[in-house]
C-alpha positions, 0 to 999 in steps of 0.5 A: 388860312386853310379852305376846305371845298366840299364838292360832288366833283373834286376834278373841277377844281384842278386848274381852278387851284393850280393857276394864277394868283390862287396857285402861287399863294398856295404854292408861297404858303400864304394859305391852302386849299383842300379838295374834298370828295363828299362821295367818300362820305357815303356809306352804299357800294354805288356812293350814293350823295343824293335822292328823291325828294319826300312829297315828291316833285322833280330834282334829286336832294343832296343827302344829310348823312354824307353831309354830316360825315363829312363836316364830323370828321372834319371836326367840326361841331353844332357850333363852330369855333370862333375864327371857322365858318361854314359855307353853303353855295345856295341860291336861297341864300345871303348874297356874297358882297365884297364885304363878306369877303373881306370877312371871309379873309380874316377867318383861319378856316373857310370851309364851302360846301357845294349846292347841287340839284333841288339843294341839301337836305334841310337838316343839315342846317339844324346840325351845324352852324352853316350860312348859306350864301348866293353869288347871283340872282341865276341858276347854275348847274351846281355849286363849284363855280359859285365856290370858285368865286368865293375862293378867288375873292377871299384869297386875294385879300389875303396879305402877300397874295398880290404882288402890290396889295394896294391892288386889292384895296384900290378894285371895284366894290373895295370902296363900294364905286366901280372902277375908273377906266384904266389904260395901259401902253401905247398911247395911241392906238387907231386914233383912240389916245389915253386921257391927258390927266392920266399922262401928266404926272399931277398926283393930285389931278389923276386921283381927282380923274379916277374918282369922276370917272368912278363915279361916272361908271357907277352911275351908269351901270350900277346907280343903287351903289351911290347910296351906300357910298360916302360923297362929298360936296363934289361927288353930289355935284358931279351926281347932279351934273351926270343927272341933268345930262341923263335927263336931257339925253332921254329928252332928245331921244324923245324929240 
């Protein structure tokens, strides 16, 4: 798999490539990432990228000619190919789900494009076949971390890039719930102990721990999930057990 990043600010991405799992998959030819200045794109002396807004207001827009450079000599065309996509980082756009990167993972060409100020001009859009996608219900600065998340997300479902990729399959959001609490050695530390379940060895017993425990967590802090989620006669029963214990909770709070 190829990425390509599409960015203001090519240094950014220094560390963010050369550290961790992103590092070794590059450095095991499991894919490649390519950093790419848009400024190179410009055609002015000043290596102008963006402007005022017509109609006026604050902010400044990314222009469309660089833009449109760029993604040329890129080679790309008014519709992409079958196995390449184009991604604007927008926060007018679809928001980015485990699911778009399992998407994301399968394709052969990722190329993102970093948002900055107001966002790029609109034209842009109608020259080439772009989806504009949104990490988050905030504002940042600019694009790159947002393109740093979307990276990190995609590569690691890449097969090879972790050491086990049952890892992958097992995270949060992979099966919709939340992680169960997890632990490590020692099996004690100032009073607080890991959970028997966890300790014992019964296979069947830890499964049946980590999936009450899973969805205990989603309740709490993510509920709107459980509704995307396939439960069983169990699952719906430990539900209501947790929403009667909620219930009672908020009535002694009120007493």
């Amino acid at each position: 798999m190829r990425i390509e990043i599409v960015t203001l600010f090519p240094g950014w991405f220094e560390s963010v490539i050369s550290q961790s799992i992103i590092g070794r998959g590059i450095e095991n030819k499991l894919f490649d990432i390519r950093i790419i200045n848009l400024r190179d794109y410009t055609t002015d002396k000043h290596h102008t990228a963006d402007d005022t807004p017509y109609g006026g207001g604050g902010g400044m827009v990314l222009k469309v000619e660089p833009l449109y450079n760029c993604l040329t000599d890129l080679g790309f065309e008014k519709e992409s190919k079958s196995g390449e996509k184009i991604v604007l980082t927008s926060a007018a756009g679809e928001k980015f789900t485990q699911d778009k990167a399992v998407g994301f993972s399968l394709l052969d060409r990722l190329t993102i494009i970093c948002g900055h100020y107001l966002g790029v001009d609109e034209r842009i859009l109608s020259l080439f076949d772009i989806e504009e996608i949104s990490i988050g219900d905030y504002v940042m600065t600019g694009g790159e971390a947002a393109a740093a998340v979307i990276t990190d997300a995609v590569v690691r479902l890449i097969p090879g890039v972790l050491g086990n990729f049952e890892s992958a399959t097992a995270d949060s959001h992979t099966e919709k719930l939340l992680g169960a609490p997890v632990y490590t050695r020692p099996e004690e530390f100032m009073g607080l102990t890991v959970p028997e379940t966890l300790l014992g060895g019964n296979h069947r017993l830890i499964e049946e721990y980590r999936r009450k425990e899973s969805i205990r967590k989603t309740f709490e802090n993510r509920p709107e999930i459980l509704d995307e989620v396939e439960l069983d006669k169990k699952d719906v029963a430990f539900i209501k057990e947790l929403e009667v214990k909620k219930k009672n909770g908020k009535k002694e709070n009120n007493e």
